[in-house]
DRENDO-1510 file (C-alpha; in Angstrom, 1 decimal, always signed):
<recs>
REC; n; res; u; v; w
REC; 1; UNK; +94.6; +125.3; +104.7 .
REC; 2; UNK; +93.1; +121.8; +104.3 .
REC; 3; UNK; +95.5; +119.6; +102.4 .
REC; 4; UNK; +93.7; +116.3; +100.6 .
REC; 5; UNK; +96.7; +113.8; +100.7 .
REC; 6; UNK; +96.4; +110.6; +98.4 .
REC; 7; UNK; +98.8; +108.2; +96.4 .
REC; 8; UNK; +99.4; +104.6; +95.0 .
REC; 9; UNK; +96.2; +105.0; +93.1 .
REC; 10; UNK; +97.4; +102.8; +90.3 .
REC; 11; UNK; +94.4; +102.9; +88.0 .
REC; 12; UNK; +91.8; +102.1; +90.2 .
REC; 13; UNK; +88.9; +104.5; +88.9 .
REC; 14; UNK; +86.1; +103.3; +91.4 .
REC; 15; UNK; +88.2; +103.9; +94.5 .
REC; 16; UNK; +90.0; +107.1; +93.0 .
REC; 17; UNK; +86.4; +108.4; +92.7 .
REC; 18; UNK; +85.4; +108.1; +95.9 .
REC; 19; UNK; +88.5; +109.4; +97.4 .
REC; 20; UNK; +88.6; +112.0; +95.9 .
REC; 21; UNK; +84.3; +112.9; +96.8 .
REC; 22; UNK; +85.5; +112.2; +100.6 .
REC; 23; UNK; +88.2; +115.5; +100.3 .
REC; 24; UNK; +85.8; +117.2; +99.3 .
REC; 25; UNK; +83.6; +116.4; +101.5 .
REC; 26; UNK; +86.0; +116.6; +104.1 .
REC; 27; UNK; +86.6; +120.4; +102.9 .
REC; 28; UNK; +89.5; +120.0; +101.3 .
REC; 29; UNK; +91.2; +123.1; +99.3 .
REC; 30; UNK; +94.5; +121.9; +97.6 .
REC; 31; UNK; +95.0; +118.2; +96.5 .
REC; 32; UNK; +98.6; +116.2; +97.2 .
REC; 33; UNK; +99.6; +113.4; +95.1 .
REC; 34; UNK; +102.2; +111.4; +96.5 .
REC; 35; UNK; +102.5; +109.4; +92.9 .
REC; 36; UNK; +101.9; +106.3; +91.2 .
REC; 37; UNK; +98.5; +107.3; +89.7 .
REC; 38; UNK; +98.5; +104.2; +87.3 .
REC; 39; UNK; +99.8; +100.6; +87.2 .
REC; 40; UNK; +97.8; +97.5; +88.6 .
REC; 41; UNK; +93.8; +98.8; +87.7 .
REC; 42; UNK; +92.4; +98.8; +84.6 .
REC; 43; UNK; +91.7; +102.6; +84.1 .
REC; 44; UNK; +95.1; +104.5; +83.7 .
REC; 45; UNK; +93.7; +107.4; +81.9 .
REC; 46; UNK; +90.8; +107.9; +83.4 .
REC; 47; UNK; +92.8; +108.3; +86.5 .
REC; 48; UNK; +95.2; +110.8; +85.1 .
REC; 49; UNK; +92.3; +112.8; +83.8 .
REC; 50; UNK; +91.4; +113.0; +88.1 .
REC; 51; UNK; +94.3; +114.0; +89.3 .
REC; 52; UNK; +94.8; +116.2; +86.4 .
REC; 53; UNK; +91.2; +118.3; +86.8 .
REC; 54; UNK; +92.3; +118.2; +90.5 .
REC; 55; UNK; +95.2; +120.4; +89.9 .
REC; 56; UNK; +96.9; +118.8; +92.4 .
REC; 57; UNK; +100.7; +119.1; +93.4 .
REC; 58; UNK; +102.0; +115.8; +92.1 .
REC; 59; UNK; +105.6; +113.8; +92.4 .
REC; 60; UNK; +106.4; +110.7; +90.5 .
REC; 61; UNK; +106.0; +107.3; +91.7 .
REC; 62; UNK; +108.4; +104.5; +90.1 .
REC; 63; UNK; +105.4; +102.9; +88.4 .
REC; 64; UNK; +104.2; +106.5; +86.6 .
REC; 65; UNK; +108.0; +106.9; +85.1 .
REC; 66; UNK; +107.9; +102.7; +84.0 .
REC; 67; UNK; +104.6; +103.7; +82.2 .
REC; 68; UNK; +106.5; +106.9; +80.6 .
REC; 69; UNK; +109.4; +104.4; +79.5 .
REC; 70; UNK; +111.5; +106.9; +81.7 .
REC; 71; UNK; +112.1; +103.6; +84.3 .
REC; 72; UNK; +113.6; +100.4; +83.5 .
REC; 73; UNK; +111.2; +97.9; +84.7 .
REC; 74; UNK; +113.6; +94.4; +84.5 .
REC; 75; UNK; +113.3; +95.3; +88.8 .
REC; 76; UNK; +109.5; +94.3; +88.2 .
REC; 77; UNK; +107.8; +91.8; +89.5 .
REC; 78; UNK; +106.5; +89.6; +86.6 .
REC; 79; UNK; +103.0; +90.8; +87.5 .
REC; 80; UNK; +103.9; +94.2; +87.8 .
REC; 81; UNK; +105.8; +94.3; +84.5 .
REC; 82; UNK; +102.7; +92.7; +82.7 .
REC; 83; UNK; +100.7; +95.6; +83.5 .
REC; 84; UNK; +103.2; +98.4; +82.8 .
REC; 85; UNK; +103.3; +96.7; +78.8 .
REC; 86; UNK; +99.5; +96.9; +78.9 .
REC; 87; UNK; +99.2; +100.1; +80.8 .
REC; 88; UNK; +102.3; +101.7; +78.2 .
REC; 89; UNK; +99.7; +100.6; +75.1 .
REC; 90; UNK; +96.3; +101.5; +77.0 .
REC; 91; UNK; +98.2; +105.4; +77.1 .
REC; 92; UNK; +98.3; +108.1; +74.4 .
REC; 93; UNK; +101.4; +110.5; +73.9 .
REC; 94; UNK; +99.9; +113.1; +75.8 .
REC; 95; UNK; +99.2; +110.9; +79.5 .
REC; 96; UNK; +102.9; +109.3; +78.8 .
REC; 97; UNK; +103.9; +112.8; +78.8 .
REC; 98; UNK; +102.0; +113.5; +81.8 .
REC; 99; UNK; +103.8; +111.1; +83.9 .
REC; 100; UNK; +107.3; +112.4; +82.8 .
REC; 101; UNK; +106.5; +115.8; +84.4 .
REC; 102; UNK; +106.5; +115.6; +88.1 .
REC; 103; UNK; +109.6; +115.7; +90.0 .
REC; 104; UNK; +110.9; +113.4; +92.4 .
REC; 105; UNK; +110.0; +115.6; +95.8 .
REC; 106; UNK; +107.8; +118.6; +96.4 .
REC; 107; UNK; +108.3; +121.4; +98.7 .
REC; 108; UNK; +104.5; +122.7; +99.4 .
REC; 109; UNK; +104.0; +126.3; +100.6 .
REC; 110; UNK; +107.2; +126.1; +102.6 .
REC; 111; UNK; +105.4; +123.8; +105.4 .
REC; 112; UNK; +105.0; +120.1; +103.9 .
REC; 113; UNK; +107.4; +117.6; +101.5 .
REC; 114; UNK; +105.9; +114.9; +99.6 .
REC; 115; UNK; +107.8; +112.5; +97.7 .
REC; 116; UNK; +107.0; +108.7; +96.8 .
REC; 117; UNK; +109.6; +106.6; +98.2 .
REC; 118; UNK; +112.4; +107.6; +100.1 .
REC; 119; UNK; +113.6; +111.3; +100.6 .
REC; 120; UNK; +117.2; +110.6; +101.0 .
REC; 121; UNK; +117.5; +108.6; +97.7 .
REC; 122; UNK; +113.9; +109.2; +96.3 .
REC; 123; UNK; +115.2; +108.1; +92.3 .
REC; 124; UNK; +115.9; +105.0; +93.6 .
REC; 125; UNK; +112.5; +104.3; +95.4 .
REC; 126; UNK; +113.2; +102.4; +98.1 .
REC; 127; UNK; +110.7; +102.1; +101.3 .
REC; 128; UNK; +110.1; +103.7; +104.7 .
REC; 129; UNK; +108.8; +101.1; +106.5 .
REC; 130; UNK; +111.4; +100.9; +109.8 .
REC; 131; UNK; +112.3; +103.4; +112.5 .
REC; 132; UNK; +115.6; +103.1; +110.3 .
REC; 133; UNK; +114.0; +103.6; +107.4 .
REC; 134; UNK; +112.4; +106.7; +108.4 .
REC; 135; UNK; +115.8; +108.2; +109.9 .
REC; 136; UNK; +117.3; +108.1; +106.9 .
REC; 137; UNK; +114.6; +110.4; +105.1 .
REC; 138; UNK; +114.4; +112.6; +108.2 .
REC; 139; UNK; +118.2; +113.9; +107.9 .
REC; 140; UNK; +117.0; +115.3; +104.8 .
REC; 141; UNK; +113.6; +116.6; +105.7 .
REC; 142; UNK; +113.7; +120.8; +105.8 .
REC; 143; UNK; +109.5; +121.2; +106.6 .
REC; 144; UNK; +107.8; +120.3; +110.1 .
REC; 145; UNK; +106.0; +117.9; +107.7 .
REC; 146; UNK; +106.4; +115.2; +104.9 .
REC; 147; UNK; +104.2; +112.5; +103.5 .
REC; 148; UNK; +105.6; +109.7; +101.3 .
REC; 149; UNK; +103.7; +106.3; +99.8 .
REC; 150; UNK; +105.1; +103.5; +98.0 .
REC; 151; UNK; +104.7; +100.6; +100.3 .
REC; 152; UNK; +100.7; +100.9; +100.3 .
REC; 153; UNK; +100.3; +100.3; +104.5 .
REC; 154; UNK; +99.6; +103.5; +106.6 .
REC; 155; UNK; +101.9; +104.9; +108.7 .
REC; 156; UNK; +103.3; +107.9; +110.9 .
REC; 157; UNK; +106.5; +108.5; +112.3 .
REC; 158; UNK; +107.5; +111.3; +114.9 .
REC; 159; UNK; +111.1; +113.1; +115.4 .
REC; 160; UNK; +111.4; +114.7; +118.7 .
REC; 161; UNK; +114.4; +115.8; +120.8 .
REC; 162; UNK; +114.0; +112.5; +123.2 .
REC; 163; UNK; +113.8; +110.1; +120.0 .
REC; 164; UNK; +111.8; +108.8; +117.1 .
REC; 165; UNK; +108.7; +107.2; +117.5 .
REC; 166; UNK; +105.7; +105.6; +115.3 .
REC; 167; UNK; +102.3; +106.7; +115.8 .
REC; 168; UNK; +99.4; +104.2; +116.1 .
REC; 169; UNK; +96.3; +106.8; +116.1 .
REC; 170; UNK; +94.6; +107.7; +113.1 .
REC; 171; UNK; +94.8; +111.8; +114.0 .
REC; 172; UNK; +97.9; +113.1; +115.0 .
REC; 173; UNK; +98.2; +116.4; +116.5 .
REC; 174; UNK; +101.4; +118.5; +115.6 .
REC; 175; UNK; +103.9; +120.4; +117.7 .
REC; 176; UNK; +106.6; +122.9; +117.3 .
REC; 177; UNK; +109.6; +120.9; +118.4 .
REC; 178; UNK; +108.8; +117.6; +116.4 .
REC; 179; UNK; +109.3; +116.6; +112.6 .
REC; 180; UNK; +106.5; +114.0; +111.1 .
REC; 181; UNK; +106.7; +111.8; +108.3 .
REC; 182; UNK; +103.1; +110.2; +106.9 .
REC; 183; UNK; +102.5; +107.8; +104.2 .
REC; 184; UNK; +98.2; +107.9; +103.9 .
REC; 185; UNK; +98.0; +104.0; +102.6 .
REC; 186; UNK; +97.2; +103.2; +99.2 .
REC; 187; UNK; +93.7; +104.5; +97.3 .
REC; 188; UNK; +93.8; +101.4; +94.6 .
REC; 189; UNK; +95.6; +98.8; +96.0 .
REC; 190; UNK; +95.6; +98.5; +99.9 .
REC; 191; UNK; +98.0; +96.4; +101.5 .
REC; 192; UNK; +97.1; +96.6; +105.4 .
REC; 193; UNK; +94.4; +93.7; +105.4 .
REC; 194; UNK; +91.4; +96.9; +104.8 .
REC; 195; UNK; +90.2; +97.2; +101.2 .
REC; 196; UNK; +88.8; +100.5; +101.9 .
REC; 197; UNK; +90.9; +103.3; +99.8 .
REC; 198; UNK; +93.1; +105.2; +102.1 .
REC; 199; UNK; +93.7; +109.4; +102.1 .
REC; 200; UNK; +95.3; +111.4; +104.6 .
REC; 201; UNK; +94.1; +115.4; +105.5 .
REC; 202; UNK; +96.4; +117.5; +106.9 .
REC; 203; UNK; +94.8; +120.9; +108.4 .
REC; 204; UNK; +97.1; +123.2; +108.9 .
REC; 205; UNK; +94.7; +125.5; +111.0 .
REC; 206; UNK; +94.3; +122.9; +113.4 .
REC; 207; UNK; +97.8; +121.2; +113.3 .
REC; 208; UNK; +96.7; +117.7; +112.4 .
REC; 209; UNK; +96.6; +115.1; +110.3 .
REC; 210; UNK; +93.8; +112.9; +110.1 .
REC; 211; UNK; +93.7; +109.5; +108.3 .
REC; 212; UNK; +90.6; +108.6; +106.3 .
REC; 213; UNK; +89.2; +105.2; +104.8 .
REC; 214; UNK; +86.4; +105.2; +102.0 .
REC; 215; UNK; +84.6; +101.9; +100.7 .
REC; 216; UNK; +84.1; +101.8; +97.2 .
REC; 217; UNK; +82.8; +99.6; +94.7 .
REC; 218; UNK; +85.2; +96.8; +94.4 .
REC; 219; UNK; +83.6; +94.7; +92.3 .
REC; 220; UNK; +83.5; +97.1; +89.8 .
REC; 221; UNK; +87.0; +97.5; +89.6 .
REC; 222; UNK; +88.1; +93.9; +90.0 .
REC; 223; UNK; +85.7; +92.9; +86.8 .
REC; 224; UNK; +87.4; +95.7; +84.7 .
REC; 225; UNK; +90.9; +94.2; +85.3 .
REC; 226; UNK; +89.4; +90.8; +84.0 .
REC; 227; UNK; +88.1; +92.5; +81.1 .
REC; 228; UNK; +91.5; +93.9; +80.4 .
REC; 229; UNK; +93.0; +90.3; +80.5 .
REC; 230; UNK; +95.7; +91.7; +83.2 .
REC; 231; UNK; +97.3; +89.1; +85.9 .
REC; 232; UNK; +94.7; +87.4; +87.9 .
REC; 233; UNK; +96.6; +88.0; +91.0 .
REC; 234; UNK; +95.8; +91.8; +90.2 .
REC; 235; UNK; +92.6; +91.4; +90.4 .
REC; 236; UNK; +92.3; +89.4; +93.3 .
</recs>
């Protein structure tokens, strides 16, 4: 099984787009969606509408339940909060709905957990970005294999019986004795210094996980968040 992995795609429809044409490229036979599909970009719906005809396996991210008035965004940034107001009028009953379905965390075929933020307190969606960080969500981890987003920056992290470790290589083969935890990047809103949308596959034939980066028409994207008269900083 080749499982396309992707999150953080807050409304961005150009980089969603190609994302989503690399997996399936890339051969990719059932679609993960580690949350936050709007929020930030311009195109909320249009993005739901994806992720919806992907039939992907989806958890929520903090910014899909502010959107679905199911999350109190006073915690916001004041950018952030802007675009949830828009993004909560720019949505119809039915793609508010949407983003109230998902649960918090997803067990997948008995082999791989995805959540958004944390898997030890995932309603409070707070980030794994430390070797402490990740501790804490591997206590609670029950699959050889879990993928989280939230903070936007790729990373891996590795459990074995001599220690924890993070990972630097953009494939990681798996083995028996260790536990993994991988958050892809972001597809709409990169935070590593690369504005190239970020996916992870995980083939389960092979027993690896492969980061992937896409270019895609930023421009495009950046002019439609003007349009929609959302923070400049958003756009920028």
């Amino acid at each position: 099984m080749r499982y396309g992995v992707f999150g953080d795609v807050h409304g961005n429809l150009e980089a969603l787009d190609a994302v989503i044409d690399a997996m399936h490229t890339a051969g990719v036979e059932r679609f993960l969606c580690l949350g936050d599909i709007v929020g930030y970009g311009a195109d909320p719906a249009a993005c739901i509408d994806r992720v919806r005809r992907l039939d992907a396996v989806i958890v929520a991210g903090n910014h899909d339940l502010a959107t679905a008035q199911m999350l109190d965004i006073s915690h916001f940034n004041a950018f952030a909060r802007e675009t949830l107001e828009w993004c909560r009028r720019a949505l119809g009953a039915e793609d508010r709905r949407f983003l109230e379905a998902p649960n918090l965390v997803e067990v997948v075929d008995g082999r791989v957990t995805v959540f958004h933020g944390t898997l030890h307190l995932p309603e409070e969606f707070g980030y794994i970005q430390s070797l402490e960080d990740a501790l804490l969500s591997f206590s609670f981890l029950r699959t050889p294999v879990g993928f989280f987003g939230h903070s936007h920056v790729p990373v891996a992290f590795r459990l074995c019986g001599d220690g924890i470790a993070v990972l630097q290589n953009p494939r990681t083969v798996l083995t028996r004795d260790c536990r993994y935890l991988f958050n892809p990047g972001s597809v709409g809103q990169p935070r590593d210094g690369d504005a190239r949308a970020a996916f992870a596959v995980y083939d389960t034939a092979r027993a690896a996980v492969q980061f992937h980066r896409v270019a895609y028409d930023v421009e495009t994207a950046q002019d439609k968040i003007r349009q929609a008269g959302l923070p400049e900083i958003i756009w920028e």
